[in-house]
C-alpha positions in Angstrom: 0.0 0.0 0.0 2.6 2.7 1.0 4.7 1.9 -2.2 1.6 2.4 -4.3 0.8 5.4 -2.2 4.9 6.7 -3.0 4.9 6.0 -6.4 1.8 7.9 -7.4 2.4 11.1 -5.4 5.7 11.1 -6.2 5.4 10.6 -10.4 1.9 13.5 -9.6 4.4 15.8 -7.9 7.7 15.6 -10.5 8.3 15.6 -14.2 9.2 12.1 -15.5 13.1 12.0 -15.8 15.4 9.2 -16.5 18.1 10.5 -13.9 16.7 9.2 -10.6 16.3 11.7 -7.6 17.8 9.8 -5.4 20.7 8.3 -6.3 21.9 10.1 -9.6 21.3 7.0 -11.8 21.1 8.1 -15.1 18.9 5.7 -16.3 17.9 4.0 -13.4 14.0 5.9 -12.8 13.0 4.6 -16.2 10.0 7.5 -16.7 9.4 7.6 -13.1 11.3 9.8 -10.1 13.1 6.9 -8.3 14.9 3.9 -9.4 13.6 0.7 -7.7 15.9 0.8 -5.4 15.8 4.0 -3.9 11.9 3.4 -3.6 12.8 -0.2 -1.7 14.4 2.9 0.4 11.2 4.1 1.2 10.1 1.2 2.2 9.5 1.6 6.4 12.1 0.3 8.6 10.7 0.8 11.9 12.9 1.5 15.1 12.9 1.6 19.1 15.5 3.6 19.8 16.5 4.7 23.5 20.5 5.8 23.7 22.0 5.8 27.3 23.0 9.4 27.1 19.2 10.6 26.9 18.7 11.9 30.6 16.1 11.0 33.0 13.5 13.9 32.6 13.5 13.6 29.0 12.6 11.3 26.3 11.4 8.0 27.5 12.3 6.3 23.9 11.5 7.2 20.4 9.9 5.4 17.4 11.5 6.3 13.4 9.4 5.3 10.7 12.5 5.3 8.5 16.0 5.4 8.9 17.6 8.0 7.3 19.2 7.4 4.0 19.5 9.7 0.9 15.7 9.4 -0.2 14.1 10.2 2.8 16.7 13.3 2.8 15.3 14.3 -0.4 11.5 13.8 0.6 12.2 15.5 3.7 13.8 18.4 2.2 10.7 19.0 -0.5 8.1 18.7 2.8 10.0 21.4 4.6 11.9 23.8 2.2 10.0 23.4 -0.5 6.6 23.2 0.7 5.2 20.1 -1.1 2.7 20.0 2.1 1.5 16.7 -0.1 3.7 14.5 1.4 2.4 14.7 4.5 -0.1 12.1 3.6 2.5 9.7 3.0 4.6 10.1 6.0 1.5 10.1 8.3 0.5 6.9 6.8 3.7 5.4 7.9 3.8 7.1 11.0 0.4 5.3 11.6 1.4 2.1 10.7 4.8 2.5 13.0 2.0 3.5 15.8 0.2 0.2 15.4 2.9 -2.0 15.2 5.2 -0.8 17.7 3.7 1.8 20.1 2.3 -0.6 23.4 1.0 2.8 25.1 -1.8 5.3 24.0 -1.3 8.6 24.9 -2.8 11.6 26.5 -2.6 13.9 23.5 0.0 14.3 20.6 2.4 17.4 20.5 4.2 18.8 17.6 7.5 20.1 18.0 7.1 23.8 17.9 9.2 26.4 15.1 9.9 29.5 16.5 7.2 32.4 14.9 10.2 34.4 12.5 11.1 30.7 11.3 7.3 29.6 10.8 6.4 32.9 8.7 9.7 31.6 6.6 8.2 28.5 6.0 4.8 28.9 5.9 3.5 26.1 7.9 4.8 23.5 10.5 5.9 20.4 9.1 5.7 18.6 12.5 2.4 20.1 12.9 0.7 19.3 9.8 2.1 15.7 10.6 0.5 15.7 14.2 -3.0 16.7 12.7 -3.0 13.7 10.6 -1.5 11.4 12.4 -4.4 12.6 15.4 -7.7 12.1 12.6 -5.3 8.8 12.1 -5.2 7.0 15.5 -7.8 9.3 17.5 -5.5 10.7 19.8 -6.3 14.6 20.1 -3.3 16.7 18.9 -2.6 19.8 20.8 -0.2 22.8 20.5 1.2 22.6 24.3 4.2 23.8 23.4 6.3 27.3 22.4 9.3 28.5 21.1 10.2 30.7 23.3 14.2 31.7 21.4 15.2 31.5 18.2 17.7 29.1 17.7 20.3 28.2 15.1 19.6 25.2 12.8 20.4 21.9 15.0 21.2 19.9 11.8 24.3 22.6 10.8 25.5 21.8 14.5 28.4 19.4 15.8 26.3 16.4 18.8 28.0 18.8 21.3 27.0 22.1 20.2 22.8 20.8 19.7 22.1 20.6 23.5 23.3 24.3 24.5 21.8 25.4 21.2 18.6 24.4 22.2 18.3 24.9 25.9 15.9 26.8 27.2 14.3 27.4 23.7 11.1 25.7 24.8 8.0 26.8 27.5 4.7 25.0 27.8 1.4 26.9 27.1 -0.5 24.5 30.0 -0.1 22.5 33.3 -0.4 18.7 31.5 -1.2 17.1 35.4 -0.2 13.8 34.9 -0.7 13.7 31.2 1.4 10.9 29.4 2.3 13.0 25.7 3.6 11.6 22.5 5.5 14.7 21.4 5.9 14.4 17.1 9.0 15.4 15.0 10.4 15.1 11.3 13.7 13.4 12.3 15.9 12.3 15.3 19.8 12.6 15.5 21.2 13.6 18.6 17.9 13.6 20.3 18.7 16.9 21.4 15.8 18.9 20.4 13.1 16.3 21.7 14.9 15.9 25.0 14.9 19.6 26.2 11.4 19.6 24.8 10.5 16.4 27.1 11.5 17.9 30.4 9.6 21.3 30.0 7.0 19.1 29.4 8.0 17.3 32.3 7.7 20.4 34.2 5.1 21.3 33.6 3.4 17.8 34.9 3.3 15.5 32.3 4.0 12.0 33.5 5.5 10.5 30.4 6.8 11.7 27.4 7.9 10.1 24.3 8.6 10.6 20.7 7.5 9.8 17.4 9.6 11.0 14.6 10.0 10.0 10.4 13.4 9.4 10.3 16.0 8.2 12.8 19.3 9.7 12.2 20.8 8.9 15.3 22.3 5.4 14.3 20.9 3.3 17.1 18.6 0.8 16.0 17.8 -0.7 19.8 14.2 -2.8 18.5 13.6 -2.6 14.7 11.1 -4.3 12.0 10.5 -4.0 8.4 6.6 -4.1 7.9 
């Protein structure tokens, strides 16, 4: 289903070309946008990761859709910077299918990871947002904005693992007391874990009992509990 779903949004959304997208293959797309096997690429690889130098107040453990590779680079570059809000409905329907199959706990309420107000008139929209609206109408878990940006920060992916966590600190305030609320807070990607950690323990702070994440793509390189589905 989610190949079918690939393919046809993908072909709707770019020119035919017999280079492929993802790999530079000069003949390899054959009137398509991908080769075969950068869309065996998009296949789902689901992940449970938890690293051992997450701290205790913030993520509990995350779950990736995908692990990142060049193809899911590319898709996610055309969601965010160039505003092909269409592939949201892809990446949802993985995102829902990674819910099913691996996530043992329902939560509370889903919560986006926020982008700062100069960096969302930029962009237009919320990528994580738009993702947490769908993935809600999804699963029937409400989603709900609980979260600000309260700093503008520098982009985490042009930073070194060391530099992401003091980039990011104190970036994040929550808009409500969440009194023993257990959240699934929803990003694009996880790499150092950074982001969603510091997010996690204001949210923590503010009452929530639990918090963990669901994200596309898992950059971090720990694959702790995978499966292919």
């Amino acid at each position: 289903m989610i190949r079918r779903l690939w393919n046809a949004l993908l072909q709707l959304l770019y020119p035919p070309d017999a280079r492929c997208a993802g790999c530079g293959d000069l003949n390899g797309a054959q009137g398509g946008w991908l080769c075969d096997a950068c869309i065996e690429a998009l296949h789902p690889q689901f992940d449970r990761v938890r690293s051992p130098e997450w701290p205790e107040d913030g993520v509990w453990e995350a779950f990736t859709a995908y692990r990142y590779n060049t193809v899911i680079r590319q898709v996610l570059h055309a969601y965010k910077f160039r505003s092909v809000r269409a592939l949201s409905e892809p990446l949802a329907y993985a995102l829902t299918e990674l819910y099913n199959s691996l996530v043992y706990q329902r939560p509370d309420v889903i919560v986006p990871v926020p982008l700062h107000r100069r960096r969302l008139r930029e962009r237009g929209f919320n990528q994580s947002l738009l993702l947490a609206q769908e993935l809600s109408e999804r699963i029937g878990v409400p989603c709900a904005e609980l979260l600000t940006r309260t700093k503008r920060t520098r982009q985490q992916a042009k930073l070194s693992h060391e530099q992401r966590s003091a980039n990011i600190s104190g970036a994040f305030a929550a808009t409500v007391p969440l009194s023993g609320r257990t959240v699934m807070l929803l990003d694009d990607i996880v790499t150092s874990g950074a982001t969603a950690n510091e997010c996690a323990a204001v949210l923590r702070q503010a009452g929530a009992s639990e918090v963990w994440l669901i994200a596309v793509a898992n950059a971090s390189g720990i694959y702790s509990r995978s499966k292919v589905d």
